[in-house]
DOMARVEX-524710 format. One record per residue (C-alpha): x, y, z. Coordinates in steps of 0.5 Angstrom, whole numbers, padded with zeros to 4 digits, always signed. Layout:
% residues N
XYZ...
This chain:
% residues 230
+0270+0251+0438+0264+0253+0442+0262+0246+0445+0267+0243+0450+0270+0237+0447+0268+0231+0453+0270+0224+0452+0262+0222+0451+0261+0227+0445+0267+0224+0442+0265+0217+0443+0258+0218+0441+0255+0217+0448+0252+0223+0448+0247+0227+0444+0247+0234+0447+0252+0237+0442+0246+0235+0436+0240+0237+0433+0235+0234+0429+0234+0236+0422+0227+0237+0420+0228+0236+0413+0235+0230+0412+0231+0227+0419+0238+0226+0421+0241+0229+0427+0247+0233+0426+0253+0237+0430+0249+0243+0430+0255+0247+0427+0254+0243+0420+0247+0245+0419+0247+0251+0415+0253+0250+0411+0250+0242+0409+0243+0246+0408+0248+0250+0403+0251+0245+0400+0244+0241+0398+0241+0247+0395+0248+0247+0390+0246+0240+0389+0239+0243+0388+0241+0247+0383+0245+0242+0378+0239+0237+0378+0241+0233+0385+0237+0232+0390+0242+0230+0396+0240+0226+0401+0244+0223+0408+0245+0216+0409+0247+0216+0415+0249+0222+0420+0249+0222+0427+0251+0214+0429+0251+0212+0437+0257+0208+0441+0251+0203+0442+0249+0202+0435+0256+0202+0433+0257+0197+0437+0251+0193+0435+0253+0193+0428+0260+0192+0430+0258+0186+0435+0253+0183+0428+0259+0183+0424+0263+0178+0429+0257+0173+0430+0256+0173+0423+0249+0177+0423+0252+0182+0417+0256+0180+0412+0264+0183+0413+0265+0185+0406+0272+0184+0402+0274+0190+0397+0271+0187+0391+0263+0186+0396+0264+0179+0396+0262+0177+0403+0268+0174+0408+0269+0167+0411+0271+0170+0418+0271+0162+0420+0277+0162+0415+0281+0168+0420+0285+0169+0427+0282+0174+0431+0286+0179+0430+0284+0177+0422+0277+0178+0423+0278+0185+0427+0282+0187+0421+0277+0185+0416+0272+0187+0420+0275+0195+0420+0276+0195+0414+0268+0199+0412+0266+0199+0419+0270+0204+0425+0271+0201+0432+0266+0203+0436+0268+0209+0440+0272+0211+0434+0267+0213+0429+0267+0220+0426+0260+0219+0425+0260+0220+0433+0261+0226+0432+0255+0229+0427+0260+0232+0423+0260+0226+0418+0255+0224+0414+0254+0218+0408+0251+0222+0402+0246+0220+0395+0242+0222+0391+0236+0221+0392+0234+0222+0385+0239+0216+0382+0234+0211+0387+0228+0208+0383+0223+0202+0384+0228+0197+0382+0234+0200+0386+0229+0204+0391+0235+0205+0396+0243+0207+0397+0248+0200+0398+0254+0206+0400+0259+0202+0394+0264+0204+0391+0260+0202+0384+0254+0206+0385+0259+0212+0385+0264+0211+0379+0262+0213+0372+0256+0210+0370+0254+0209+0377+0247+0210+0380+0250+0215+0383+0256+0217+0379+0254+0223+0376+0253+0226+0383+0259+0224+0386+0263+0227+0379+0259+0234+0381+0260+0233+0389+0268+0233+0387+0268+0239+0384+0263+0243+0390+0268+0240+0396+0274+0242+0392+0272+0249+0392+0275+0254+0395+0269+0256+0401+0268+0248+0403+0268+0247+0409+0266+0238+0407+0272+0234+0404+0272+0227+0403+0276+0224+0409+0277+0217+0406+0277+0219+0398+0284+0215+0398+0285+0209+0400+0291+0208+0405+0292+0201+0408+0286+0202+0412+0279+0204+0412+0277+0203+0405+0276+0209+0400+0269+0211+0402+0266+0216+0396+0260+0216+0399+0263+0219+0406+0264+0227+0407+0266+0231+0413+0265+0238+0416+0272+0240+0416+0272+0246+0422+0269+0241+0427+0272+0234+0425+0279+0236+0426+0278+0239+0431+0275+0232+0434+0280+0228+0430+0286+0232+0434+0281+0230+0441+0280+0224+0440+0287+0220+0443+0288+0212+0444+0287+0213+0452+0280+0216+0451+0279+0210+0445+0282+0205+0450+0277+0207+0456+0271+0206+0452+0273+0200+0449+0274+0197+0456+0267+0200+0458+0263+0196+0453+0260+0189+0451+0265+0189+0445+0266+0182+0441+0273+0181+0440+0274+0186+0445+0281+0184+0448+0284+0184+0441+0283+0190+0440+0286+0193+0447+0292+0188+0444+0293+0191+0437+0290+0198+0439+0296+0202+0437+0297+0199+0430+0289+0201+0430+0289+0208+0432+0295+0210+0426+0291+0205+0421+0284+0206+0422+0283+0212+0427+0287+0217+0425+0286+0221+0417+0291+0225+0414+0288+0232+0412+0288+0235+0405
């Protein structure tokens, strides 16, 4: 891997391994751009026309996101989409319900600019003029549903080099069809990416609920962190 892997990269406080895409308007690992360019005009060539959700996503804003959810300023969502009374929760509940969709800051992929949300922009229209990242929108029928039946053919293709690292749902992080990632690079962060660096930056940060997840941060890490690979 040609970047060296600091902590700061890993944990999204830093953007010196990224650059802007003029075109996605997102920032990317600069080794992902060619090969999601190549993707995008596969995508191109079926009809589709692929566009980036999210890419890139700071410690900072993650924690931002993280923060809303525990004050109740964002909904925390069940598997069915329905919003969670975390008034109704112990601590350890709330952060539990909390990762089930959103990664602990520090522990997001998309820290790294080698993960991205995808759609097609072609599904959207003035009566659904933006992409909600459900699993609704990409089964059968969805909106975006004959997108994601193409993208499972085009990752699973022997050249690719993005997988869909929460295509299963493992008792963790909920299945996330809309999520791929740039596998050369991601695994290698993934491997990087130990409870020790997690820990510290945890402690550094302003995160609500902050000392529970110190608490339970080995039961995290092997749950929410860690992916198997393909």
């Amino acid at each position: 891997m040609r970047d060296s892997v600091s902590a700061a990269i890993l944990t999204g406080q830093t953007e010196q391994h990224l650059v802007k895409h003029p075109q996605l308007g997102c920032l990317l690992h600069k080794e992902v751009v060619i090969p999601l360019e190549r993707l995008a005009a596969s995508a191109r060539a079926m009809g589709f026309d692929l566009a980036v959700a999210s890419g890139f996503r700071s410690f900072e804003r993650q924690c931002a996101i993280w923060n809303d959810k525990v004050t109740g300023r964002r909904a925390v969502l069940d598997d069915d989409g329905q919003p969670i009374e975390l008034s109704q929760l112990d601590d350890w509940g709330k952060v539990q319900a909390i990762l089930r969709w959103s990664a602990l800051p520090g522990a997001s992929r998309h820290h790294w600019g080698t993960d991205l949300d995808v759609y097609d922009r072609c599904g959207l229209s003035a009566d659904y003029p933006s992409p909600q990242l459900t699993a609704d929108e990409c089964r059968p029928g969805g909106v975006f549903g004959d997108f994601h039946i193409w993208l499972d053919a085009a990752l699973q293709a022997p050249h690719s080099d993005f997988r869909r690292p929460y295509a299963e749902d493992r008792g963790g992080v909920g299945c996330e069809r809309w999520h791929i990632s740039f596998r050369p690079v991601a695994e290698q962060y993934a491997r990087a990416l130990d409870k020790g660096i997690l820990e510290e930056a945890v402690r550094r940060s302003d995160l609500l609920l902050g000392t529970v997840v110190l608490a339970h941060l080995d039961e995290i890490y092997d749950r929410f962190v860690t992916v198997s690979p393909d």
